[in-house]
C-alpha positions as a Markdown table, in Angstrom:
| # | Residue | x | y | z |
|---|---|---|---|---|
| 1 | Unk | 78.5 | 120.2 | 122.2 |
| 2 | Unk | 80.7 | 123.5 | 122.4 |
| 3 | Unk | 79.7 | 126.8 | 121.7 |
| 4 | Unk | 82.5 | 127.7 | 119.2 |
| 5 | Unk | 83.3 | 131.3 | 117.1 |
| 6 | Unk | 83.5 | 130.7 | 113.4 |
| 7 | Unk | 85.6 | 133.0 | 111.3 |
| 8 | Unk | 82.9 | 135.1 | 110.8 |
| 9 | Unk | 82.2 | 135.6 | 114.3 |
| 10 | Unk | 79.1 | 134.3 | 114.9 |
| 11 | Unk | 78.4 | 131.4 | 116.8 |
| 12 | Unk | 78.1 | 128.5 | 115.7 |
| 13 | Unk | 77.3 | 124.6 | 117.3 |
| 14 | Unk | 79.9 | 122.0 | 116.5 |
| 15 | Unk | 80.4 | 118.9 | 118.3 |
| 16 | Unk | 84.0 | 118.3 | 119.2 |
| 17 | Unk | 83.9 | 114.9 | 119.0 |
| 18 | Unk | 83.0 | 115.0 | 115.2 |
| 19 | Unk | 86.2 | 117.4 | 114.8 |
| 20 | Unk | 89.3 | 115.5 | 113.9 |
| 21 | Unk | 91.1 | 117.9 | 116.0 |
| 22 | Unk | 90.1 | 121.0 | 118.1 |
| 23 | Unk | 92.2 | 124.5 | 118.3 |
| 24 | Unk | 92.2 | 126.1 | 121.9 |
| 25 | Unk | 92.7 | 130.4 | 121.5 |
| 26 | Unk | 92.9 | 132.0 | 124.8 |
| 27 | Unk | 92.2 | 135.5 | 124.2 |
| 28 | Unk | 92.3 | 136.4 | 127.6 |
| 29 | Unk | 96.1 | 135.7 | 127.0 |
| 30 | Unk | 96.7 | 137.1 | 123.9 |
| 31 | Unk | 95.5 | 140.5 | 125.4 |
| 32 | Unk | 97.5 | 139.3 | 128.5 |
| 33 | Unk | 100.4 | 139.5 | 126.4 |
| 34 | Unk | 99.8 | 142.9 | 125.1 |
| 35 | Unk | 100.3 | 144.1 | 128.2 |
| 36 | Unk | 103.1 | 142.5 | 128.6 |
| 37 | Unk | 105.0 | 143.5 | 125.3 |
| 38 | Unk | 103.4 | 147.4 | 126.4 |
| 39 | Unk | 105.4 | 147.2 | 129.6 |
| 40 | Unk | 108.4 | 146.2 | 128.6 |
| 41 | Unk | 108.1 | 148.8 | 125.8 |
| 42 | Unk | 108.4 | 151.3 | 128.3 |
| 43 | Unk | 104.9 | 151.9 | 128.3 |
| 44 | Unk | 105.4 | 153.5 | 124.8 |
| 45 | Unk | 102.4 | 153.1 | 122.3 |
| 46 | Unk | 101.8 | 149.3 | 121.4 |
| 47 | Unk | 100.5 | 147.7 | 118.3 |
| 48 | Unk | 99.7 | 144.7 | 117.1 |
| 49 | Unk | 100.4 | 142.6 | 113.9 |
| 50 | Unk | 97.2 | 140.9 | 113.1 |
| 51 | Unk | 98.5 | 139.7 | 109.2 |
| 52 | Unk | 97.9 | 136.2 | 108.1 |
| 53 | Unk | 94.5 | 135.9 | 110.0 |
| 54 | Unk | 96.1 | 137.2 | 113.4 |
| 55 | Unk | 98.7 | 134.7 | 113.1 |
| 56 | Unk | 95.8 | 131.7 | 112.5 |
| 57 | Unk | 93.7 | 132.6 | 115.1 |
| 58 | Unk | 91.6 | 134.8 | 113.5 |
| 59 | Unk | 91.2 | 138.4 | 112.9 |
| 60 | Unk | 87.4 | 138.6 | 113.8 |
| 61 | Unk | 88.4 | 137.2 | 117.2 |
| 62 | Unk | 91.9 | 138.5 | 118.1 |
| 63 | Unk | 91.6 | 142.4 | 116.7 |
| 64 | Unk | 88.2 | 143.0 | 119.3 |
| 65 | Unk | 90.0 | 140.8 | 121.7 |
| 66 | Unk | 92.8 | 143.2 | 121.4 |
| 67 | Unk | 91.0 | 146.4 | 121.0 |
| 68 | Unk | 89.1 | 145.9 | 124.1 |
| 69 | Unk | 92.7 | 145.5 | 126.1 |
| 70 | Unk | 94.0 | 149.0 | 125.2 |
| 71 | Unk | 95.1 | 148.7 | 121.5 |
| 72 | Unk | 94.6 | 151.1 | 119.5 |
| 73 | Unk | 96.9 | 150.1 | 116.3 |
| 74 | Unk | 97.2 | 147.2 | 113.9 |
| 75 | Unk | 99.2 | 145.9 | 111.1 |
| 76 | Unk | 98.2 | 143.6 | 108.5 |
| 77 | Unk | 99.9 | 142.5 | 105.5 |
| 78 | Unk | 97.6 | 143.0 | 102.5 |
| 79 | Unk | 94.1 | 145.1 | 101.7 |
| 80 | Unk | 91.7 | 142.7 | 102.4 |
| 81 | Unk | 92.8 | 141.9 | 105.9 |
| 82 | Unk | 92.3 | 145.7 | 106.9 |
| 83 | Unk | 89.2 | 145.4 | 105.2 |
| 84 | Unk | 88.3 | 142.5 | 107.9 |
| 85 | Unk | 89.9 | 144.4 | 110.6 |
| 86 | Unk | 88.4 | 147.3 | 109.8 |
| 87 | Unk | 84.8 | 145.6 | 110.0 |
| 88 | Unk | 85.5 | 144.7 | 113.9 |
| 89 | Unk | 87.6 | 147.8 | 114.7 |
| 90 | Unk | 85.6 | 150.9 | 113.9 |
| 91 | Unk | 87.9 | 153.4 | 115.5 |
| 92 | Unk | 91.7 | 152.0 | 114.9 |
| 93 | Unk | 94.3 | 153.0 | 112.7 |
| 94 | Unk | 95.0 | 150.4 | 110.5 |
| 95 | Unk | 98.5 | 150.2 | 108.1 |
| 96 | Unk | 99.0 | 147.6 | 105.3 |
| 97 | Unk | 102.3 | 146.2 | 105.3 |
| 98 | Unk | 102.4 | 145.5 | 101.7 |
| 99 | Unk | 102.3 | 148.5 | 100.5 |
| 100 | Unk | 100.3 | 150.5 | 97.8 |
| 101 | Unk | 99.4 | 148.5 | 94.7 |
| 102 | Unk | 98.8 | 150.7 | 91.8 |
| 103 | Unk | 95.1 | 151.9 | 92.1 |
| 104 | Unk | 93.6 | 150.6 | 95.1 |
| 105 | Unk | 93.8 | 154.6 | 96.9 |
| 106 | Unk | 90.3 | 154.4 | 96.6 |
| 107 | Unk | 89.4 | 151.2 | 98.7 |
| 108 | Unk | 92.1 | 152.3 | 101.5 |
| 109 | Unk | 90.2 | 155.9 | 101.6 |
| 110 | Unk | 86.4 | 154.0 | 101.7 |
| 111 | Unk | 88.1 | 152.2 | 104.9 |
| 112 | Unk | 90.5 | 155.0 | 106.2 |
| 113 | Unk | 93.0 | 152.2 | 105.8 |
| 114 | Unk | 96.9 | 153.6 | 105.9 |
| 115 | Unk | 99.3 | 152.2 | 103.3 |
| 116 | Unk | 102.8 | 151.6 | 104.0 |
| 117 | Unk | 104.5 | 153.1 | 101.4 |
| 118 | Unk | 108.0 | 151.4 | 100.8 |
| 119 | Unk | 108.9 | 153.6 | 97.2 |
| 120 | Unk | 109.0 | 157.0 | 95.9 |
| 121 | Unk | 106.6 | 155.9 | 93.1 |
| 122 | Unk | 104.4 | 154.8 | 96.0 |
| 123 | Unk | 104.8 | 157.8 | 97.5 |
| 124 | Unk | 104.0 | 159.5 | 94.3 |
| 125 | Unk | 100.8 | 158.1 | 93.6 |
| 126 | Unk | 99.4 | 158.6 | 97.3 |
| 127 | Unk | 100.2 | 162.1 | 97.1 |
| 128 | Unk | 98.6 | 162.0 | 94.1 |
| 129 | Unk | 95.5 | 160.3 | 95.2 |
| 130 | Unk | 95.6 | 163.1 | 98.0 |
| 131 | Unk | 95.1 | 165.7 | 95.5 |
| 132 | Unk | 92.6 | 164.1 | 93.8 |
| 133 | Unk | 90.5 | 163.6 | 96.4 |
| 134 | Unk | 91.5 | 167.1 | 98.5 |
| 135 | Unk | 92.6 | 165.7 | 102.0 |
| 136 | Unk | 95.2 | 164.8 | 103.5 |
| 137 | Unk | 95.3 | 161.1 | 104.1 |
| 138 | Unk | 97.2 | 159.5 | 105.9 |
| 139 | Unk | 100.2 | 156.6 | 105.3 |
| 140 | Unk | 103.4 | 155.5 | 106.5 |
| 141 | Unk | 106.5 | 155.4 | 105.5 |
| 142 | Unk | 108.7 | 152.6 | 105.3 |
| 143 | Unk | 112.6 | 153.2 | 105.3 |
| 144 | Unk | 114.9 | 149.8 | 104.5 |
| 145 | Unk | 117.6 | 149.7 | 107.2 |
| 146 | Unk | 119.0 | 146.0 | 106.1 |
| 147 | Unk | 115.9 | 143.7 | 105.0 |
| 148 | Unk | 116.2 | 144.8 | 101.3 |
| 149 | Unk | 112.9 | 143.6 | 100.7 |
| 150 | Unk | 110.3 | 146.3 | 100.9 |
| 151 | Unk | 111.1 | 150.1 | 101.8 |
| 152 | Unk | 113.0 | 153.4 | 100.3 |
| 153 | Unk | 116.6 | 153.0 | 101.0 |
| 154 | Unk | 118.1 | 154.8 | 103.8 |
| 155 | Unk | 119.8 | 157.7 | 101.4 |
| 156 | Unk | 115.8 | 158.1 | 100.1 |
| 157 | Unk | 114.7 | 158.3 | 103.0 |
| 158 | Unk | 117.3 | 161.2 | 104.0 |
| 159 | Unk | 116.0 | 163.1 | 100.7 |
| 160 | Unk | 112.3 | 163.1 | 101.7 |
| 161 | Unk | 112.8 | 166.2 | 103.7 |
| 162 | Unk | 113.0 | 167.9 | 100.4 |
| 163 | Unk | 110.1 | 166.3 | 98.6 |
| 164 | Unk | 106.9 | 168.4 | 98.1 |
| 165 | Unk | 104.9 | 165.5 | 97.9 |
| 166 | Unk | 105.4 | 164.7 | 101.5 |
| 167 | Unk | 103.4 | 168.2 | 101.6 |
| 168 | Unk | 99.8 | 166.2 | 99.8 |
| 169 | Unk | 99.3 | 163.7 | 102.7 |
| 170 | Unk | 99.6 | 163.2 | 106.4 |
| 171 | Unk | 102.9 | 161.0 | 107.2 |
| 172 | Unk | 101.5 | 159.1 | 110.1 |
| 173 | Unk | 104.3 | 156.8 | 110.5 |
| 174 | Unk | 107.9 | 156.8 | 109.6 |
| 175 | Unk | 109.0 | 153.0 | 109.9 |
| 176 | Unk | 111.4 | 150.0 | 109.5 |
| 177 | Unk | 111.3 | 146.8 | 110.1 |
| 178 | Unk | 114.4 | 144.5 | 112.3 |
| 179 | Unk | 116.8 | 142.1 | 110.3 |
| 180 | Unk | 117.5 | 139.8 | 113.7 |
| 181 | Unk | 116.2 | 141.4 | 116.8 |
| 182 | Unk | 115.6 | 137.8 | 118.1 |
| 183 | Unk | 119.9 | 137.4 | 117.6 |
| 184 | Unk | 120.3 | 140.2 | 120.6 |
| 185 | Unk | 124.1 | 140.8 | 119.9 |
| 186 | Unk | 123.8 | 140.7 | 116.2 |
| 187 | Unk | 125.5 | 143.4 | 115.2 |
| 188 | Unk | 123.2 | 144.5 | 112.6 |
| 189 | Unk | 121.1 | 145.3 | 115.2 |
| 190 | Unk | 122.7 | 148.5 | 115.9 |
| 191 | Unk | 123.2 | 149.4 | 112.3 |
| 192 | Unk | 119.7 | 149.8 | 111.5 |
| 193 | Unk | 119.2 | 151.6 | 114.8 |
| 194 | Unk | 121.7 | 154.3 | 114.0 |
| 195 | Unk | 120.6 | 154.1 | 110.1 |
| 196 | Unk | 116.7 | 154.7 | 111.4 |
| 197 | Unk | 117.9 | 157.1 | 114.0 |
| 198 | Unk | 119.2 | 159.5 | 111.4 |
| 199 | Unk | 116.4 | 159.1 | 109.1 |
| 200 | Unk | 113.8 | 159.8 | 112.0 |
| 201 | Unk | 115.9 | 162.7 | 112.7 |
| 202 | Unk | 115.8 | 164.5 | 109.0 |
| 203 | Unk | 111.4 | 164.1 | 109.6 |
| 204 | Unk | 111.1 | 165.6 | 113.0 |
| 205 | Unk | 107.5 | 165.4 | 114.6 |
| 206 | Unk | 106.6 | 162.0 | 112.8 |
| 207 | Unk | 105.9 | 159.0 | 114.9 |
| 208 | Unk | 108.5 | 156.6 | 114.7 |
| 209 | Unk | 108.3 | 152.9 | 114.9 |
| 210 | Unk | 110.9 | 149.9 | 114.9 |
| 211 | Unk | 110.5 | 147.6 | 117.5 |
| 212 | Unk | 108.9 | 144.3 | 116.3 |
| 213 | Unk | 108.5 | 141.5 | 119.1 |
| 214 | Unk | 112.0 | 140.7 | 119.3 |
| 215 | Unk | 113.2 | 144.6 | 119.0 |
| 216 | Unk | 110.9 | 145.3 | 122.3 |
| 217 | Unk | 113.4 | 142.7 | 124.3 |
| 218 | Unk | 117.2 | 144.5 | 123.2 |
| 219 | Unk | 119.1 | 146.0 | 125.5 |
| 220 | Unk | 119.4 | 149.4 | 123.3 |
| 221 | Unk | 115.4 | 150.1 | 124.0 |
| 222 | Unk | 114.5 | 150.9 | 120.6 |
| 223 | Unk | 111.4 | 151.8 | 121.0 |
| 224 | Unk | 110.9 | 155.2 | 119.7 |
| 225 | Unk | 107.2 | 156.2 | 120.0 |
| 226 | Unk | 105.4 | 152.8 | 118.7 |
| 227 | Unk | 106.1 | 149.5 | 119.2 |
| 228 | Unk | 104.5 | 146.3 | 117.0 |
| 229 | Unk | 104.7 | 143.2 | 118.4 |
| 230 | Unk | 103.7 | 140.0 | 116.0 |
| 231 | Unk | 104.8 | 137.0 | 117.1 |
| 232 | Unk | 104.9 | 137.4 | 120.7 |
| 233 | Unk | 101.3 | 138.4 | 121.4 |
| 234 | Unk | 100.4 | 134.8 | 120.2 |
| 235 | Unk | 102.6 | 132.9 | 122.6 |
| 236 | Unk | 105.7 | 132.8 | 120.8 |
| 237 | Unk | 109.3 | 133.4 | 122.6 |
| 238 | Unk | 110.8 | 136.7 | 121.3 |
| 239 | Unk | 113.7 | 136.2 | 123.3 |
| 240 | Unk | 115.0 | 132.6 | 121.9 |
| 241 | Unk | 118.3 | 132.7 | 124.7 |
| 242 | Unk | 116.1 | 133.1 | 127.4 |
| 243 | Unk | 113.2 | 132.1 | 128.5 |
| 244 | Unk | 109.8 | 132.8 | 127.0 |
| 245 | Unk | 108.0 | 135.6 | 129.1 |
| 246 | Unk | 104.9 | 135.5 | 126.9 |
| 247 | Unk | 101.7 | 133.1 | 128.1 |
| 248 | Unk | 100.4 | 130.4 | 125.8 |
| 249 | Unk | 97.5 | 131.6 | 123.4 |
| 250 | Unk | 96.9 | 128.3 | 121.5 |
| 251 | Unk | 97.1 | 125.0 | 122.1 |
| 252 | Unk | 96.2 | 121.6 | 119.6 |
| 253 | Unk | 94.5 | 118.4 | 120.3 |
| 254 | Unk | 94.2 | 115.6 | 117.8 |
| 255 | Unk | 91.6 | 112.9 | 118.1 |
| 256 | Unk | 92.4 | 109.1 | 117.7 |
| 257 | Unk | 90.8 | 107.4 | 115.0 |
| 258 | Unk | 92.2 | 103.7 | 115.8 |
| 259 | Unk | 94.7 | 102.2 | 117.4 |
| 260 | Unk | 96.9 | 99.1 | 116.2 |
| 261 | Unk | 99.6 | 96.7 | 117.0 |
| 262 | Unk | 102.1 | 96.7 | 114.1 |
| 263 | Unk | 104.4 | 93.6 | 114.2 |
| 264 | Unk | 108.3 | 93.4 | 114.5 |
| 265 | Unk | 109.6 | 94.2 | 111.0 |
| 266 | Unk | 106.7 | 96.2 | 109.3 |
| 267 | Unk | 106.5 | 99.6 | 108.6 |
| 268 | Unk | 104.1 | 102.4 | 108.8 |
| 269 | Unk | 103.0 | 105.1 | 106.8 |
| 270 | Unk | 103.6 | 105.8 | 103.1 |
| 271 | Unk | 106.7 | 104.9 | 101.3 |
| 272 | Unk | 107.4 | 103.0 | 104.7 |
| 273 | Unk | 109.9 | 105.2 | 105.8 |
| 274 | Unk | 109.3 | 103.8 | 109.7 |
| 275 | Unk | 110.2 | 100.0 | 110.5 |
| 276 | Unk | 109.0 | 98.8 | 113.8 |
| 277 | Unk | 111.7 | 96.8 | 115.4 |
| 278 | Unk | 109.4 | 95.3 | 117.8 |
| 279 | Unk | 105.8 | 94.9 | 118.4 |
| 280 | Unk | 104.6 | 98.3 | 118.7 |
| 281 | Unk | 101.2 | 100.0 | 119.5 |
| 282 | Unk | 100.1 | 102.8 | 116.9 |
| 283 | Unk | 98.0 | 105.7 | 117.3 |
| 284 | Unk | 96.4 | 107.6 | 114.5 |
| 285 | Unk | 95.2 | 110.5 | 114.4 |
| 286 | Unk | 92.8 | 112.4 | 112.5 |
| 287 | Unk | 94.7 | 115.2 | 111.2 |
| 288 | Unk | 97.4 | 116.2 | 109.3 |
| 289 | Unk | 99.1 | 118.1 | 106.4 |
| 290 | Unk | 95.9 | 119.4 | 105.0 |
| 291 | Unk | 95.3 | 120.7 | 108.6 |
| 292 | Unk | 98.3 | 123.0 | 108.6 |
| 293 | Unk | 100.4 | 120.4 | 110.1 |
| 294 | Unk | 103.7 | 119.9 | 108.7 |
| 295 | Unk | 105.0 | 117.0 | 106.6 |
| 296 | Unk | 108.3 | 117.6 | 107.9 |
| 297 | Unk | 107.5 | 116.5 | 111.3 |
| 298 | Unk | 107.3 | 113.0 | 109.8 |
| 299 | Unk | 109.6 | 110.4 | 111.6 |
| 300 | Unk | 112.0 | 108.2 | 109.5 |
| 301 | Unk | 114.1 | 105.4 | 110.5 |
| 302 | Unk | 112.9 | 103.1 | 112.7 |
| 303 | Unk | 111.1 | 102.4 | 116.2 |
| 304 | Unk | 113.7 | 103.4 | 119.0 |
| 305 | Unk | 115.9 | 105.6 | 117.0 |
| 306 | Unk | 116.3 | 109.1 | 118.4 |
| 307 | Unk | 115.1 | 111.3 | 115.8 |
| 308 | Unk | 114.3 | 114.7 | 115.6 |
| 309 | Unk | 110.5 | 114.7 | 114.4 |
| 310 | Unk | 107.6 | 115.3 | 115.4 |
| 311 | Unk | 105.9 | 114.3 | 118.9 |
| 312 | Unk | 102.7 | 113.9 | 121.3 |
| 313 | Unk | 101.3 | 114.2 | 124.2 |
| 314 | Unk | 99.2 | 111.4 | 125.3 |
| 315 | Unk | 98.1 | 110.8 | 128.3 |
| 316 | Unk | 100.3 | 113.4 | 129.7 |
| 317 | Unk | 103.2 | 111.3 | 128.4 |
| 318 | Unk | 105.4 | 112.4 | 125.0 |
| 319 | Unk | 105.1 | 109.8 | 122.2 |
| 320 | Unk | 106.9 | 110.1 | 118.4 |
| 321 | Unk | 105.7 | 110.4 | 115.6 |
| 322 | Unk | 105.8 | 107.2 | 113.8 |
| 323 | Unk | 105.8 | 107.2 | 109.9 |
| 324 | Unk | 105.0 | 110.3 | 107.4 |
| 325 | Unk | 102.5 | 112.8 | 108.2 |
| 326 | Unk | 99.9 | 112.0 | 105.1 |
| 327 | Unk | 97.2 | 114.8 | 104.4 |
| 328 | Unk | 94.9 | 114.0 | 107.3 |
| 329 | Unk | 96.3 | 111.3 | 109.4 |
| 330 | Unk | 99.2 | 111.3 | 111.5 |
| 331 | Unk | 100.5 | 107.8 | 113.1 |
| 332 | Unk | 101.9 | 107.6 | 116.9 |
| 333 | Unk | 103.8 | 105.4 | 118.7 |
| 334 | Unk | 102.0 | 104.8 | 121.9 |
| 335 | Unk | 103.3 | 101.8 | 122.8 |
| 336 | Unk | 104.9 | 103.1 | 126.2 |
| 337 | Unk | 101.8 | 104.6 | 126.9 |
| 338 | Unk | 99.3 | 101.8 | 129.2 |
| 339 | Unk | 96.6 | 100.5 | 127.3 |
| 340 | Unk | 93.6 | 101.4 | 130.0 |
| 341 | Unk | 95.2 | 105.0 | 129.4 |
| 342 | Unk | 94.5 | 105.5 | 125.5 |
| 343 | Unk | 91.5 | 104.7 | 123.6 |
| 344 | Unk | 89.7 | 105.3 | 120.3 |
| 345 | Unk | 88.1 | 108.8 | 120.3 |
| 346 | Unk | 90.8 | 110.8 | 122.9 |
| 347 | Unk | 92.2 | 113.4 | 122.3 |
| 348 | Unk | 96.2 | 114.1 | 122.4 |
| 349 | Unk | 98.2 | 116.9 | 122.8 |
| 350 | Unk | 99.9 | 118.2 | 119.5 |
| 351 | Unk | 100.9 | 122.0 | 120.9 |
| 352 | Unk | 100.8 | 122.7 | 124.7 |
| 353 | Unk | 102.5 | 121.9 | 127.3 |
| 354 | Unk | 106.1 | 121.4 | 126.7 |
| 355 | Unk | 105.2 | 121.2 | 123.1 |
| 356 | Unk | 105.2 | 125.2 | 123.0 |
| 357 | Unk | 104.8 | 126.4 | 119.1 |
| 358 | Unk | 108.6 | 126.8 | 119.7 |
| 359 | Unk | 109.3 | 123.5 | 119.9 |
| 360 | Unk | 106.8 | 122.2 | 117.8 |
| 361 | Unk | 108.2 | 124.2 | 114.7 |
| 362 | Unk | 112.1 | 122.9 | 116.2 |
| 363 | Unk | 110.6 | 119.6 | 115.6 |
| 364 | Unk | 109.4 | 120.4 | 112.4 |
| 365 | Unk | 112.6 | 121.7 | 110.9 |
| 366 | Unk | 111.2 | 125.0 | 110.8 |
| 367 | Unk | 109.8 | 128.0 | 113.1 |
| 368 | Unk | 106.9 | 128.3 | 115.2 |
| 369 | Unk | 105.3 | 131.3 | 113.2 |
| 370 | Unk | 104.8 | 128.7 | 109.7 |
| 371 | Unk | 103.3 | 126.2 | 112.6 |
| 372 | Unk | 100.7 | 129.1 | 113.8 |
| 373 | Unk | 99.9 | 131.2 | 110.6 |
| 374 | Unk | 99.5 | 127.1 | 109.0 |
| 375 | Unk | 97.0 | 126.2 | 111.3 |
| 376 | Unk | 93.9 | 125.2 | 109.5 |
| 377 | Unk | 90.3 | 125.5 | 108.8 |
| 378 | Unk | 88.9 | 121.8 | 109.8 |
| 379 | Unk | 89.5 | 122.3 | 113.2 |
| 380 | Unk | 86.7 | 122.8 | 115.8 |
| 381 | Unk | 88.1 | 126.2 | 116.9 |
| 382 | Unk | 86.7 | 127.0 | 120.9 |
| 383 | Unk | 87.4 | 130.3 | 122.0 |
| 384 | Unk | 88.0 | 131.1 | 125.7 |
| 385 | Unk | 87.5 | 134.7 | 126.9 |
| 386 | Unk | 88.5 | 138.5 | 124.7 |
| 387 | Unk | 84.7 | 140.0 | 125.6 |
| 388 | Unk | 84.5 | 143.3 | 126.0 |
């Protein structure tokens, strides 16, 4: 029986050996990381992007965790995740990437959340709201140097030194947001530098913020006076050519509900996309899609074939996938493995190690921040240090 933080942040009993797999956070390195990412900031202010439930670790854990390091900033994607943040960070500021949907001024002032205003009608309405409400409140504002998603354009942005409405409310953030800072001599890199540059320059005395995890690493330093970090804090490499300077924060076990010899010449899984060639020995285990595990680590073709798909660690020793990942199961071929060395009930290794987030999304055919911010709600979740 492990003591284990729910999402709520109480504690809460759950035996392990009932969970069909069981999430390992290391807070002590996620606010080890922090100091990492602040250091090679230059030292300059550091955030920290807690969206998607602090990258599916959870906010109730990692925002304290974080706070009680040194940070003094987050970022969160929409209104209810400040809300949460808020609840465990009295003091912070607190931006929502998202932006200002019409009429919600009135829950981001009963929080003192900041929105990130990315349009002039944005912009509008929180001066607006301002009025209204006779104070300056606070919000940032987001410039679009390449993304073309959210943001004013660059030639906006160059106008707001003109706008009276900048006059209603506190700007307490000018900001935009990297393209490929994790692509180092992408040249677009120093487009939006020179682009922001210019912008920041037409607002003098505003805080200025560009550097996500990626943009702390580039050899241009663009750190202005606030960098936010995401990805990185939670283990992930920010600098893809090189090697990862950031510690591990989670690791994955999964817990083996049988084991079985599959003949020469049958398949496993559904559709039976996998054909053992030879006798094989099968592990499954008790998690999958539904879990936040992805289908596309699923191994087609047959026993032996080098494929690029999905893979554990058990017994120290890496295994394939065998077969589709199905909604809770997954099927392994342990075969290689000695039999006194695997039984029913263990636990294998499905990130950590050399199976890094990384390399676990690689696998998957996709990128380690769908593999973290996918990581589910039926895992025993044990928590190991971030108290205050």
């Amino acid at each position: 029986m492990t003591k284990l933080r729910s999402q709520t942040n109480t504690i809460r009993e759950i035996p392990e050996n009932a969970a069909g797999g069981v999430l390992h956070i290391d807070l002590d390195a996620l606010a080890s990381n922090w100091r990492i990412l602040r250091g090679n900031a230059g030292g300059v202010d550091t955030a920290a992007v807690v969206k998607a439930n602090a990258y599916g670790i959870g906010i109730e854990q990692a925002v304290p965790a974080l706070a009680h390091a040194g940070c003094r900033t987050f970022f969160v994607a929409h209104l209810s995740e400040a809300i949460r943040a808020r609840a465990v960070a009295s003091d912070a500021a607190i931006y929502v990437l998202n932006g200002l949907l019409p009429g919600t001024g009135p829950t981001y002032a009963e929080f003192d959340l900041r929105p990130v205003l990315g349009s002039l009608e944005e912009i509008g309405e929180w001066a607006a709201f301002s009025r209204a409400q006779d104070q300056k409140l606070k919000a940032a504002i987001h410039v679009d140097t390449g993304m073309n998603r959210l943001g004013l354009t660059v030639p906006q942005g160059l106008t707001l030194k003109d706008s009276s409405e900048l006059k209603d409310f506190e700007t307490a953030l000018l900001m935009s947001h990297f393209v490929s800072a994790e692509e180092s001599d992408n040249p677009l890199n120093i487009q939006q530098i020179e682009a922001f540059q210019a912008v920041k320059a037409s607002l003098p005395g505003i805080t200025a913020s560009l550097a996500n995890s990626s943009g702390i690493f580039l050899k241009e330093k663009p750190h202005f006076d606030l960098a936010r970090p995401g990805y990185a804090l939670y283990g992930g490499n920010p600098t893809p050519d090189r090697d990862n300077p950031m510690r591990a924060v989670v690791g994955l076990e999964g817990r083996i509900a049988q084991l079985r010899w599959v003949e020469a010449d049958h398949t496993v899984g559904y559709n039976g996309r996998w054909l053992a060639l030879t006798r094989r020995r099968i592990a499954t285990l008790s998690v999958g899609y539904a879990d936040g595990y992805p289908r596309s680590s699923s191994a087609r073709g047959k026993s032996g074939d080098e494929l690029l798909a999905g893979m554990a660690l058990v017994a120290g020793q890496p295994c394939p996938f065998a077969g589709n990942v199905s909604m809770d199961l997954i099927t392994v071929d342990v075969t290689d493995v000695p039999e006194t060395q695997v039984k029913r009930g263990d636990t294998v290794t499905l990130i950590g190690g050399d199976l890094t987030v990384d390399e676990v999304g690689r696998r998957a055919g996709t990128i380690g921040y769908e593999i973290l911010t996918n990581l589910g709600s039926r895992y025993a979740r044990a928590y190991r240090g971030g108290e205050g």
